[in-house]
N, C-alpha and C positions, 0 to 999 in steps of 0.2 A: 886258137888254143882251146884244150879240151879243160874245162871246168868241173869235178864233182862238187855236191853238195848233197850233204847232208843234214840234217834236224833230227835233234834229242827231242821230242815237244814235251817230254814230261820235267828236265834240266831246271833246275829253279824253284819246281815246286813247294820246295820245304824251305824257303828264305822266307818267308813274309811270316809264314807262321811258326816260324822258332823251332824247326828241327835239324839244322844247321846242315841239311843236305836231304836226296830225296831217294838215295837206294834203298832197297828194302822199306819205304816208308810211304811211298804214295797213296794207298787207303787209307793212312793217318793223317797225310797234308792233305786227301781230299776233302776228308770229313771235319778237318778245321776250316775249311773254306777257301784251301789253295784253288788259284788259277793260274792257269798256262802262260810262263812265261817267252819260250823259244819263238811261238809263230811271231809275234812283235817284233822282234832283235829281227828273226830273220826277214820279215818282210822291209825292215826296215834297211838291211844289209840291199836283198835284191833291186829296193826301187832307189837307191845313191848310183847303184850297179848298171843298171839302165838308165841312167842319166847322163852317168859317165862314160861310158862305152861305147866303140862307133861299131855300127849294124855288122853281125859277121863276125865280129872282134873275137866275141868269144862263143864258144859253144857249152851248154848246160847241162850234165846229167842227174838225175837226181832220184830221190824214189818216189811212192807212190803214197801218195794222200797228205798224213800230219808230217809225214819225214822229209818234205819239199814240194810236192807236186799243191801242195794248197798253197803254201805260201805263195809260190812262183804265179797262179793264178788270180791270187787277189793283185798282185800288181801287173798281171797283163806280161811277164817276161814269158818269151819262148824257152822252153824246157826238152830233155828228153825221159822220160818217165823209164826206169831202170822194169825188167822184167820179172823182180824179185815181188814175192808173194809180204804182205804187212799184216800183221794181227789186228784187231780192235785195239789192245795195250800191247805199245812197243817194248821191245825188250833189245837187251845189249846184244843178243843175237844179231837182230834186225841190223844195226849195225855194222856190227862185222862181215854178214854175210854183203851187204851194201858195199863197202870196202872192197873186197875181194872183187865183183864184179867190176867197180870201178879200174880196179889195179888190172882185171885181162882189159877193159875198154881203154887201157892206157894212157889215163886222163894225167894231165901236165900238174895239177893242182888240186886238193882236197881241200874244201873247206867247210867245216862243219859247226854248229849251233848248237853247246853245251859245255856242262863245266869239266872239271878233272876227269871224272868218270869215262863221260864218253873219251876225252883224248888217251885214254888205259887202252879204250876196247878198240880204236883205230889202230894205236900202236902193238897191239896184239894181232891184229889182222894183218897188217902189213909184216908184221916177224912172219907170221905163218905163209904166205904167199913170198918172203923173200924177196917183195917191193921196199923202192925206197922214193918214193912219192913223197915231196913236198907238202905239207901241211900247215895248216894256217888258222885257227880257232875262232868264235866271235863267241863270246863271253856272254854266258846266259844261266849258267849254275848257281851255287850257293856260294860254294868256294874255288877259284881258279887260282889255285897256288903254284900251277906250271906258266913257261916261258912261252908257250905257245900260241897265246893270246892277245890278237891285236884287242887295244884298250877299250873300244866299246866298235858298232857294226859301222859308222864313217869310217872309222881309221881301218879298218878290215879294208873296206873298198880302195881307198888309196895302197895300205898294201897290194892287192890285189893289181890292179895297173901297174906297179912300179914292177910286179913281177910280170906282167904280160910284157910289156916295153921294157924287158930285161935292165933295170934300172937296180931291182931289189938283190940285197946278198942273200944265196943262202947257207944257213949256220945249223947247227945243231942245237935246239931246243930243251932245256929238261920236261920233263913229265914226271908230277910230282903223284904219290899214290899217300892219300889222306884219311886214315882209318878213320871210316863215319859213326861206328858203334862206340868207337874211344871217344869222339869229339863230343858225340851226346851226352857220354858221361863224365865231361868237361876235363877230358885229358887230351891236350895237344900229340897227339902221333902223327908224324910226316915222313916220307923217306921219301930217296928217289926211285925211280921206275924203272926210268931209261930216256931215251931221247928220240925225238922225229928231228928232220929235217923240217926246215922254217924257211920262209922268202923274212926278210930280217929290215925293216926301214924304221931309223931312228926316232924315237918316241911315238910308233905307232904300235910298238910290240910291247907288251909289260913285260916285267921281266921276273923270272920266280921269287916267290916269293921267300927273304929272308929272315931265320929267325934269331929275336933278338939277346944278345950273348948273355950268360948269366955269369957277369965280375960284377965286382964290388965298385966299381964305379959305373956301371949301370946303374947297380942297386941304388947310389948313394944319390945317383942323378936323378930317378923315379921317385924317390921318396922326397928331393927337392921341391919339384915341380910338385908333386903332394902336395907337401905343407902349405907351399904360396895358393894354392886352388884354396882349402879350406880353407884358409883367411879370407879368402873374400868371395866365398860361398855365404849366399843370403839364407838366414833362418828358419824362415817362411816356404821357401822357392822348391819346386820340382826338379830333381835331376835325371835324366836319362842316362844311363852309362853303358858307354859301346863296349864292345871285347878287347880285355890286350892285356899283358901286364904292367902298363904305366896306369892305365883305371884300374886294373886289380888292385896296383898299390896304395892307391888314392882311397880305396875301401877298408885297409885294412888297415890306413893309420885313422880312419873314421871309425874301426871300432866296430865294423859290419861285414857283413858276407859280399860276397862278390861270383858270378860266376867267370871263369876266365875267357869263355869261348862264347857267352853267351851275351845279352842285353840287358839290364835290370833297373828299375826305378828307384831311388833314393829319395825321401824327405824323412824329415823331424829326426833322424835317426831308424828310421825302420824303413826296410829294404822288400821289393817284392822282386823274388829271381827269376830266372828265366822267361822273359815275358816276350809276347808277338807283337808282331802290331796292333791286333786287336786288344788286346790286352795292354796296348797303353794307351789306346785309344779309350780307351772303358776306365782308367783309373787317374788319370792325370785331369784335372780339376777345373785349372788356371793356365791355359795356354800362354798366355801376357808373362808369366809367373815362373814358367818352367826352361830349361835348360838342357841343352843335350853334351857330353866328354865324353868326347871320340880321339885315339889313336889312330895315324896314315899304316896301315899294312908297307912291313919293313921289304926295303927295296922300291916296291912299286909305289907307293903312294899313295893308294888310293883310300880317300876316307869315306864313301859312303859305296857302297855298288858292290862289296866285296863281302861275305861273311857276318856282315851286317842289316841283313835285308831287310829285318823287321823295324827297324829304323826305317820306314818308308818316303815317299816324298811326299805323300798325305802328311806326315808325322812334320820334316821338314820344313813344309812351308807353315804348317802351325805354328812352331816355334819359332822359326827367320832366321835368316843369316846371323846377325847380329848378337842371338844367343847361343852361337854354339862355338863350346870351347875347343881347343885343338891342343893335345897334349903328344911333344915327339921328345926323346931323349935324343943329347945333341947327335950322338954315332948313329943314330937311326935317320938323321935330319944328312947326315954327311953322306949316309948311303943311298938317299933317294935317287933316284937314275933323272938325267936331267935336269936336278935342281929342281923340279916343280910337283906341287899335287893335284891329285885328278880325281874326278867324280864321275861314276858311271851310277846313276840310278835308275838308269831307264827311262825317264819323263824326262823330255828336251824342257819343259818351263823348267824345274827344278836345279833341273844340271848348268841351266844359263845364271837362274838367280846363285846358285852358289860359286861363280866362275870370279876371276877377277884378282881381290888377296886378300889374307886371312892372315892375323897374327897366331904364331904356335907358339904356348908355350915350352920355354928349353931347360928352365932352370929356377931358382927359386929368384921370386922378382927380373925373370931374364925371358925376353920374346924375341922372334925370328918373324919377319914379314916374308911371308912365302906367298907367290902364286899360285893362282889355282886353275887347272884347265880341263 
């Protein structure tokens, strides 16, 4: 079986340092001190891949340097290095033009290293060449709010065999298109795009991300879960609060700002918005003391790995399992896929200590014991 692969290496960028994606913005996450997220995911996808695979199985093509050809090198996999020409800074082109080559060398399967963005600029290539190539994500962006992404780079590889050994269905995928200039200025825009074709194995694919409905029994369930949180919110204590509108709400019956897309610290009453990692790393005090309220991303699950990046697992393991709240409205809880929540944070310690179950709350004085995987 003929393999592509591809790598975004710049994908991710702007998660850790709070610019909620990385087009158009890469000399701003570099000069905050962003580092490259893709080459990890992907080497970490290639060396499960060579493990799993018997010699021959499959064949590689890929491009040249940061877009594959280093990955595949530091884990020793054989590769076929694509004859397309790579800049110093990749660009969406670079992609596409990758794509296309792919799609005459007639590869059975696309798999590529990045978030929404790049599966746009696949899905553009393949309209324009009139391929319809299989595709299959490993999740490395800010935000993966498309169906196209197996949940972190294991579950890719298992995808990946179930569709060599024709075990895997394939479906039609969305591909969601997430305005990054609106999201910066903390307005949620999502549409959809269109669709790729997907190799499809059960809880190894996330699924798009859904958003969550505005009726009045949402509202009255957020503002529930609210009030029970303040009650037994500690005086003294640091809070962390992820994105969503169930922590929006929980801000606004506290009296205080809130960003909806963003990350913000709360004590005594005064809020600091929009903050990175570094930046909560620099102001939070009392790690014993502090506290992180995070919403699961509607549909998928996922509470940490997703649009939340600056929550780190540096951040994570400071605060511990044990202090982090988990707030789901009950039809958010009903729509999870599989019943379970999942953590992609990239650090295998992190994603192990937070594995296992977590109580969510649903309701005022009301918890849900959910797994966590």
């Amino acid at each position: 079986m003929k393999l592509g692969f591809i790598v975004n290496p710049i994908a991710g960028m702007g998660g850790r340092v709070g610019l909620k994606g990385t087009d158009g913005v890469l000399k701003e996450a570099v000069a905050r001190g962003a580092k490259p997220v893709s080459p990890k995911r992907a080497a970490e996808f290639l060396q499960e891949l060579k493990k799993a695979v018997f010699e021959g199985e499959i064949e590689i093509l890929t491009c040249a340097r940061a877009m594959g050809e280093d990955e595949a090198k530091s884990v020793g996999i054989t590769i076929q290095v694509l004859p397309i020409k790579i800049g110093e800074e990749t660009t969406a082109e670079d992609t596409k033009e990758a794509v296309k080559f792919l799609a005459d060398a007639k590869v059975d399967l696309i798999v590529f290293v990045g978030g929404d963005g790049t599966a746009k600029d696949i899905l553009d290539a393949l309209r324009e060449k009139g391929a319809e190539i299989p595709v299959l994500g490993i999740p490395s962006g800010v935000k993966m709010y498309s169906g196209v992404f197996a949940v972190n780079p294991a579950d890719a590889v298992e995808v990946v065999l179930a569709f060599v050994r024709k075990k895997a269905e394939i479906t039609e995928c969305e591909v969601m298109d997430a305005d990054e200039t609106a999201i910066r200025s903390d307005t949620f825009m999502i549409k959809l795009y269109g669709f790729l074709k997907c190799p499809f194995l059960p809880m190894r694919i996330q699924r798009s991300k859904q958003v969550s409905p505005e009726t009045m029994d949402e509202k009255e369930n957020q503002i529930a879960i609210a009030k029970f949180i303040i009650e037994e919110m500690q005086p003294d204590a640091t809070y962390i609060f992820g994105p969503g509108t169930t922590v929006k709400c929980l801000a606004e019956l506290l009296g205080v700002p809130k960003t909806l897309l963003g990350v913000d610290i709360y004590k005594q009453g005064k809020v600091i918005l929009d903050v990175d990692e570094k930046k909560i790393i620099e102001n939070v005090e009392d790690w014993q003391n502090t506290w992180i309220i995070v919403s699961p991303i509607g549909r998928q699950g996922i509470l940490f790995g997703r649009g939340n990046q600056q929550i780190s697992p540096e951040i994570i393991k400071r605060v511990g399992k044990q202090k982090i709240i988990v707030v789901a409205t009950k039809s958010k809880l009903r729509n999870v896929e599989g019943n379970v929540l999942r953590v992609d944070t990239g650090d295998a310690e992190t994603d192990a200590m937070l594995r296992g179950y977590v109580k969510v709350v649903t309701d005022y004085r009301e918890w849900r014991l959910m797994p966590v995987h």
